[in-house]
Structure formats: C-alpha cells, structure tokens
N, C-alpha and C positions, 0 to 999 in steps of 0.2 A: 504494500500500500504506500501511497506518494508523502502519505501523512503521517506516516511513522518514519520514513528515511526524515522527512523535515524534522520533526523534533530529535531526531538521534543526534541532526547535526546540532540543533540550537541547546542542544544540553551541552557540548562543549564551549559554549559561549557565557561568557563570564558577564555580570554587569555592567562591567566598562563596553566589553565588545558589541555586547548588545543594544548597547545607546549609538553606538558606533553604524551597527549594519540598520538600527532605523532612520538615521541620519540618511544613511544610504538609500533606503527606501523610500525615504521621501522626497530626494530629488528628483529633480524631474526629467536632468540629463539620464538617469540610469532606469527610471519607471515612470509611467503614464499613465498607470493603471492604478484611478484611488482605491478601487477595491483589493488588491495588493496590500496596501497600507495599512488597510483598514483588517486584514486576516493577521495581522502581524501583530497589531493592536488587541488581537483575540485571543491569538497562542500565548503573545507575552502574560499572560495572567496565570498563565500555566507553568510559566519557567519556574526553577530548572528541570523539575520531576517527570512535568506532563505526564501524572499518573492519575489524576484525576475522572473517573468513566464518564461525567460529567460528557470530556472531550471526544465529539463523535462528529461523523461528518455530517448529521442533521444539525446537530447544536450550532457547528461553524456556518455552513449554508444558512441556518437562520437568522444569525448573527451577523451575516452579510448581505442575504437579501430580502431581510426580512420575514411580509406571510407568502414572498412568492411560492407557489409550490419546488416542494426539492426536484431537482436535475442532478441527476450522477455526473452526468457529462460535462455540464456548466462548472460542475462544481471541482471535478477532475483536471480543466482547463487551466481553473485559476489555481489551483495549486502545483499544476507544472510551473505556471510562471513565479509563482512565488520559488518555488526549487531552484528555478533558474538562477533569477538572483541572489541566492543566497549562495551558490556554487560561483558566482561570479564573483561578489562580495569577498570569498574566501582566498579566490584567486588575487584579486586585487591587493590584497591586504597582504598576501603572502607574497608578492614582486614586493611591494612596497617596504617589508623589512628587507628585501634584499639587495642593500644601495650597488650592487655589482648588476645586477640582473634590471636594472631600470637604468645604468650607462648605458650598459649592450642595446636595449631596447629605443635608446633614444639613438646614439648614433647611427643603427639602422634607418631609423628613420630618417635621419640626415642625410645617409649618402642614399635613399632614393629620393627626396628631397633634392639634393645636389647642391648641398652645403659644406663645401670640402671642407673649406677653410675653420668650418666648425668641428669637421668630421678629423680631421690631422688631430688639432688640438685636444679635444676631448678622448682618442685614443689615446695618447700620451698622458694625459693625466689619469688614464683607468688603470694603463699598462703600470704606473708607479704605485698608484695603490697595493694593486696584485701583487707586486714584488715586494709588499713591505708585510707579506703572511706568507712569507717562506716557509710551510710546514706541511711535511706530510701525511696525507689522512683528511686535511681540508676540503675546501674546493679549488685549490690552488692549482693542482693540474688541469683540470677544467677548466680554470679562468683564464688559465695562460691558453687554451688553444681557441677562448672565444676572441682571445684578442688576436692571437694571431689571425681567427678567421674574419677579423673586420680590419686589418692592416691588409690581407688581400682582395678584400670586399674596396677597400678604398681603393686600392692599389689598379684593381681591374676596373671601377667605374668612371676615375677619376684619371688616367691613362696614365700612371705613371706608376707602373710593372717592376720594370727593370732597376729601378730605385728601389724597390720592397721586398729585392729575391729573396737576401737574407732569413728576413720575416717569414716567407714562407719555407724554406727549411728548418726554423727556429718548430715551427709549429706544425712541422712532420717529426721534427724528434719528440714533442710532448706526444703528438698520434701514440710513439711507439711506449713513451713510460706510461704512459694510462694503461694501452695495452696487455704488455708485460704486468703491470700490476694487479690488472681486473681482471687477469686470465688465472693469475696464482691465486686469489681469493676463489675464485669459481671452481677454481679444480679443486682447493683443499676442502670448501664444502660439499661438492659432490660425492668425494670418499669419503667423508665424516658420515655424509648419508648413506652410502654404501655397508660402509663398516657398521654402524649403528643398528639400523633397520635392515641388513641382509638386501641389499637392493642389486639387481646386477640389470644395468645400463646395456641398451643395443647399440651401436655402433655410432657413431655421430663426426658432425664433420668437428667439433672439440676436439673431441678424445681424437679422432686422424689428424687434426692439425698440432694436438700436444706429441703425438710419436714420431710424427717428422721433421718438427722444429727442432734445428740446430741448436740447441740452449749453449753448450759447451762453445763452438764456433762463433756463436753473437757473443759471448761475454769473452773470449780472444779479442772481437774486434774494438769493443768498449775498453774494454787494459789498454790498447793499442791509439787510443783517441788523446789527445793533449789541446788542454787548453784554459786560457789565461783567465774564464771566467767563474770567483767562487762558487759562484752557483749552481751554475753549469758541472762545473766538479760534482761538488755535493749528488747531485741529481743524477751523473753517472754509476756512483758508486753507490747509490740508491736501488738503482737498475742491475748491479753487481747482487746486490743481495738477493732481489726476486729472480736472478738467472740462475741463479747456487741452490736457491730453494725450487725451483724446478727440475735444476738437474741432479739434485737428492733426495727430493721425494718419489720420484720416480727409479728409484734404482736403495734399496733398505739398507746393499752390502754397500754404498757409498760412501765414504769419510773426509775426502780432501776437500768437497767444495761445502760439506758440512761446517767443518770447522772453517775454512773461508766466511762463512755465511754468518756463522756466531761473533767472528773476532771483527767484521763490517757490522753489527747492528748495534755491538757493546762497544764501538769507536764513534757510531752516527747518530745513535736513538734519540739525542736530544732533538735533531731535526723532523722529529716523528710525532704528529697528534697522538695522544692516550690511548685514542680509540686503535689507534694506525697500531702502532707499538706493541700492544697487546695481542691486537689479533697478528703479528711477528713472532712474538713471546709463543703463542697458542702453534703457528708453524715450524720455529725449532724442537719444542716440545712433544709435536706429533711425529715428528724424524727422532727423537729420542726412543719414543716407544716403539717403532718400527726397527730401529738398530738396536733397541735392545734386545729383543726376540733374533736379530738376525746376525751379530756381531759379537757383541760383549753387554751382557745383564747389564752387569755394577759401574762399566765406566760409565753404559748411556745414562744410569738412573743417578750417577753423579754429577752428568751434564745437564739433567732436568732439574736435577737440585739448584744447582748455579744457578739456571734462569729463573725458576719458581724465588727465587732468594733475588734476585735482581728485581723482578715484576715485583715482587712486595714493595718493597722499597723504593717506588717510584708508583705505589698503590696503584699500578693498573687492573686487578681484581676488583676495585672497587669505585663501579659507574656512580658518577653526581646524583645523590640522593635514591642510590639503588642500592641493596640488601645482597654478600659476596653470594652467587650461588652456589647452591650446595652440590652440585656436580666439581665444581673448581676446588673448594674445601675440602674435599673426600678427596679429589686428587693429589693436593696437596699433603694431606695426610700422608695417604698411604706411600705417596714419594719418598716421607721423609724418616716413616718407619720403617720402610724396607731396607733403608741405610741402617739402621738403629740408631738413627739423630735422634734419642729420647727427650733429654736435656730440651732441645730447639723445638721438638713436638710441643713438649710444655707450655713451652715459653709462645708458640705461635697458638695455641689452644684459646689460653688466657687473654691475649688480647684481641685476636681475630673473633671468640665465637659470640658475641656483641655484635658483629657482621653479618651474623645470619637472622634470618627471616624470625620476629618473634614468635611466630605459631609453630615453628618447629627446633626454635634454637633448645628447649630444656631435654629434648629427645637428642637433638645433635650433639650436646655436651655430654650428656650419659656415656654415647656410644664411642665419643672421642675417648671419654676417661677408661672406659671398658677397653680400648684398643692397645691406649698407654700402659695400662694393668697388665695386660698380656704380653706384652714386650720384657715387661717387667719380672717375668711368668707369676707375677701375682694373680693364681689362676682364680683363685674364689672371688676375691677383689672384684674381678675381671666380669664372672658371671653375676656377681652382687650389681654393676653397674648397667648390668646387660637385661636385667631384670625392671629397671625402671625407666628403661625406652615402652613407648606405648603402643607403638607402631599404628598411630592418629597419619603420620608422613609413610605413601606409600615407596619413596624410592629409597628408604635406608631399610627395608626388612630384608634384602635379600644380603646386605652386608651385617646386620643381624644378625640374621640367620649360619651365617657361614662363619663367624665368628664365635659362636654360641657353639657352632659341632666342633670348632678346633679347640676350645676351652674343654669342651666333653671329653675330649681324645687323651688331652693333655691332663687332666683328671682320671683315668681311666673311669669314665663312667657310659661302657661300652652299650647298656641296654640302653643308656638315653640319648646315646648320640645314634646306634640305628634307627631308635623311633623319631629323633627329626630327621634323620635321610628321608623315611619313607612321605615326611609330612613337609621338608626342604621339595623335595622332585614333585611333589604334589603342587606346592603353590608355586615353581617357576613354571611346569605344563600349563596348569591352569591362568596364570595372570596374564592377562593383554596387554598388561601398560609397559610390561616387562622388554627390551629391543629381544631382535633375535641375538643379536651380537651377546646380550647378557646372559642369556638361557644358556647359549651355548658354553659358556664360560663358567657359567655355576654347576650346570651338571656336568662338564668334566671336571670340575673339584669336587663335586659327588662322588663319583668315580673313582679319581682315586684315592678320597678317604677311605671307599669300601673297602679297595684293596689292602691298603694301609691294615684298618682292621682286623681283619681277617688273615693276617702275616702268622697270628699268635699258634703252634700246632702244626704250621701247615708250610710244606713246603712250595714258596713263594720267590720267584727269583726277581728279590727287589732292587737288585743290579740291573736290569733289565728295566725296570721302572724308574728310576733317577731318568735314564734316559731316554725314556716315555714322556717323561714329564717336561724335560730339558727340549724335547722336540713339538709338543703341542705349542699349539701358536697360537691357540686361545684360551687364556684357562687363568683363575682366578687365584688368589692364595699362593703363586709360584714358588715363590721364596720361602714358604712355610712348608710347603708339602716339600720341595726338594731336601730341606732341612731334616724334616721327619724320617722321609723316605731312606736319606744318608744314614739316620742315628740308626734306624733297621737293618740297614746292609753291613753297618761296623759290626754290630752285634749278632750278625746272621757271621761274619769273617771270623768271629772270633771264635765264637760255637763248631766251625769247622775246624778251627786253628788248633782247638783243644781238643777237639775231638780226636785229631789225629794222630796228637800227641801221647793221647792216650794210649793209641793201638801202638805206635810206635813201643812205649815202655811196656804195654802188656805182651808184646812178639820179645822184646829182652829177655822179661823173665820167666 
C-alpha cells in the first residue's frame, strides 16, 4: 500500500526535518497541488508512530474531500504524488549535505551552459578541496575521477584537448585504484559467503576475470613507476597492498606477498579511513586463517594476534556509537587463547566486555570466564561458569556447548559428556540459524571427541588421529583435541614401551 511506504519514510523524519519537507510542500516551485499540502497537514498528527487505526484511507479521503463520496483511484493518485515528493524532498536534501556533489552538479551545468570561464575556475577550486581529504575508505577516489571526468568534459566542449591530456591519464589511473580496490572487497565477501553458508558460485565473468588477471605482473609494473608526487606515491603503494592481497588470497600456500602486504599497511594505515583499515585488518586476518590450516598453525595465529593487537589499538572493532560484535569478540578470544595469552585474555575481557550488546553481555562474560577457567584447567571453575550462561543469545550455545563436552572429558565424567554428544549433534542437525560452514565444524569435533572417548580398553591407533585431525580443514577445538589426542598416543607409546620391556626381562629369566 502507497500509505504505508509514506509513513515508513516520515517516521525517519525528525521534527526539525519535518518542518523542513512542509516548507517544501508548500512551495509552489516544487507542488501545485493544495491538496498535497493539505494530506500532509493530516498525516502530521500522526507523527512519528502512525499507529493510530484511526489512520485509514477513508478517514484521509474525508479529511480531504470532505462528504465527496470515496474514490480509491482519486484517492490512490494523490498519494503517488504526495510519494513523489517526498522521494524528491529526500533527494534534494541528500545533494545538499553533499557540498562535492552540488560543485559537480553545477559545473555541469556550466559547460553545457558554455560558461568556461566559470567552468576552469570552479574545477580548480573543487579539485583543491578533494585533495585536502587524502584518505582512504572516503569518497576520495571517487571524487578524484568526477573531477577528472569534468576536466575532460571541459577539455572536449571547450576545444582545448590537448592542454588537459594529462588530466585524462591522471583519471584512468584512479579508473584503475577504485578498481583494484572494489574488486578485492567483492571477492573477499563472496568467499566469506561461500565459506559461511556453503554456497558454491557458477562461473562468472568475476571469478574469469580474477584467474587471468596478472596480479603479480601489475604490481612489477607499479614497483617499477617513479614519481615526484607524495600523493601519487602514497596511492601506488596503496595499490601494492590490494595487489598482495589478491595475489594471497588466492593461493593459502603463499607467504612472500603476504608478509609484503602486512609490513605496507603497518607503514601506511594512517592514510586509511576506520572503516577502510578495518575491513584491511578483516583481509590479512582471513589469509591468516587460510595459512594457518595450510602452512604453519602457530606462526599464522601469531600473525593474527599482531593484527587483532594493532586493530584494538586504533579501536577499529568498535563503529561510532555501535556495540563490538560478538562474532569479532569470540574471535578475538579464541585467537588469543589458543596462544595461551591468558594474562592478555584477562586483561582484554575486562575492558572490552562493556562492548558488547547489553542483552547478551552477562551471558558473554560467563562464557569468557568459563573459557579463561579452562585454560587455566580450573575445570569445575570452568563448568561452574558455564552453568550460568542462559543460552537467551542463540549464536554462543554451540560454543557452549563444545566447551561444556571438553570440560566433561577433562573431568572424566564420561556418561555426561556422551549424553551431550547425542543432545550437541541433535541441536546443530536441527538448528537453521546455525551456517553450514559451522555444522560442519562442530560435528567433526563431535567426532573426534567420540573417538577420543572410546580410546579407554580398546585398541585405537591414535597416531593415526593426530593426523586426522592435523589434516581436517574444518573443525572446531583444533588445538584442544590435537592436544588431547597427543596426551593419548604418549601414553598409548608408553604402554607398548613397557610392555615390551616386560617380555624382554621375562625371555631373560
């Protein structure tokens, strides 16, 4: 209905705005129409809830045309046009905060006008703005190629080309850094979707154009470029970093343009928006966890440490007047326990979980403290804390949960850790909100808890399972079951060791 999109937009309108768009309405250059005016006058009684049943479209039609009889159609008419302007209204006011986007607009206007002399001057004054928000993650590459593209807009209408060639090469190399940079965001969330949600992509001209793109070859010829202006510098070795991170993300066994890529963004980052920087942080980060599976565990998760330790510290976890999410905090966690940074766990607990979301921060601090206990192998501690999460927040029960069987394990309290296996595999089968990516993960740490289990008695070659485990590429707890599964096989080596020894002395005597 036309009358519900209208009020959804006018509930975003604050008091001030809304003196503002009737100001608008009542012009005459923008409406003509007094019954317009006069619907606006009707709904305003209803700001900001417009939850009143009162509000129907007979009550508005009568309150507009009086005892005419109602007309759907009449009535349908005048509140497109009302729609209209209020979509316009929105427009309007949205250029108008944006004093970049009302130059563009005017000296367009100019050079079809064919006002050079205004049109020269007026780019030059837009082009020095622009240069004075050197930062990236803005709209700074953007702005640089609207200028370019009205230095050749002047250049071709105003016949003087050959003077502004520069200009136009200036603003095929921003072509190419927007490029390169919207191409590396686009890919790294497509795999995040991938990976998350099990999604597998058909073919596309993307993905053909990321497998034949020379990435190594373009960033030879960018080393290879010299030149005298800061900026211009800055902005190449900007384009170094999303070439490094294309040509490591795509290849897990990769190292050289990895570390390239960390020691460029921990030399450059200050020339980086928050926003920019982070989602940088989020791209070394996710080459960590792919080298770590494919390389060395403990150096990537000591390289993810460094970053997670750098992004604090220049709080890019935490958006203006947003709550750290709890996806990024459990990440952080568990980065810094699988070091056994306990000490730094602490200390980042205590002041970061004040960060998180009130309606689940007294659950998220439980289950921090239950993780620290366990480190600590304060195992009772551990289930004591684990005890008064409430699991009200549905995305920490499957870490919970998995927490809870490894404390069982570590207890030996064998009957109640297989009765949460069989009530663990129950709730990740059944939960939807669960990705596939994390099913997967939890029930091969199901798995090999059983086996674990089930060691005791029974000949079990958990030699064989270290490197079971060491070879699954997706799986949960790695560091704890490989741990487990070692302390099993020493004491499985040793058992043979004496065993032997045995027979050896009883064949003596």
């Amino acid at each position: 209905m036309i009358i519900k999109e209208i009020t959804e937009i006018l509930k975003t309108f604050d008091k001030s705005e809304l003196k503002k768009f009737e100001r608008f309405v009542s012009s005459n250059y923008f409406n003509t129409n007094e019954r317009v005016y006069k619907l606006l006058r009707v709904l305003k009684k209803f700001h900001p809830s417009f939850s009143n049943r009162k509000l129907t479209n007979h009550y508005i039609f009568r309150k507009i045309y009086g005892d005419r009889k109602f007309n759907d159609i009449t009535l349908r008419y005048l509140l497109s046009e009302f729609l209209k302007l209020t979509k316009q209204f929105i427009s309007i006011s949205a250029t108008q905060k944006n004093k970049h986007e009302m130059s563009k607009i005017f000296i367009e206007e100019m050079i079809f006008r064919k006002q050079f002399s205004q049109v020269r001057s007026n780019i030059v004054k837009l082009e020095k703005e622009v240069n004075k928000n050197f930062i990236i993650g803005t709209n700074y590459l953007h702005n640089k190629m609207d200028v370019s593209l009205l230095w050749h807009m002047y250049s071709f209408f105003s016949s003087t080309g050959f003077k502004q060639i520069h200009k136009n090469v200036e603003g095929g190399e921003f072509e190419v850094y927007n490029t390169i940079i919207d191409l590396c965001h686009i890919y790294q969330n497509l795999i995040a979707i991938k990976n998350s949600h099990n999604v597998e992509y058909e073919d596309n001209l993307l993905f053909a154009f990321i497998r034949n793109f020379d990435y190594k070859g373009m960033l030879d010829s960018v080393e290879k470029l010299k030149t005298d202006d800061k900026q211009r510098e800055k902005l190449l070795n900007v384009l170094k970093i999303y070439l490094c991170f294309m040509i490591t993300f795509t290849d897990e066994k990769e190292e050289i343009y990895f570390e390239k890529m960390k020691a460029l963004v921990f030399r450059f980052q200050d020339i980086f928006k928050t926003e920019e920087l982070r989602d940088i942080h989020t791209m070394l980060t996710n080459c960590c966890r792919f080298k770590a599976r494919a390389i060395d565990n403990e150096k990537y998760l000591r390289y993810s440490f460094e970053l997670i330790q750098n992004a604090l510290s220049k709080n890019l976890y935490l958006s203006l007047g947003q709550y750290m999410p709890f996806t990024t905090y459990i990440l952080i966690l568990n980065n810094a326990l699988a070091l056994k940074e306990i000490n730094w766990t602490e200390d980042f607990v205590n002041k970061y979980i004040k960060e998180i979301a009130p309606e689940i921060r007294e659950d998220v601090h439980s289950y921090s403290a239950a993780e620290i206990l366990f480190q600590k192998k304060q195992f009772e501690g551990a289930l004591e804390q684990l005890s008064k999460v409430k699991f009200d927040f549905e995305m920490i029960k499957p870490n919970v949960r998995s927490l809870t069987l490894m404390t069982y394990y570590e207890l030996e309290l064998i009957e109640a850790a297989y009765s949460l296996i069989d009530s663990f595999a129950h709730f990740i089968n059944s939960n939807k909100k669960i990705t596939p990516l994390q099913k997967e993960a939890d029930s091969n740490f199901i798995s090999f808890v059983k086996t674990l289990l089930k060691h005791k008695g029974k000949k079990v070659n958990l030699f064989k399972l270290v490197k079971e485990i060491e070879r699954c590429s997706n799986l949960s707890r790695r560091e704890w079951l490989l741990e487990k599964a070692e302390e099993v096989s020493e004491l499985q080596a040793r058992y043979f060791q004496n065993k032997g020894q045995r027979k050896r002395t009883s064949y003596r005597l």
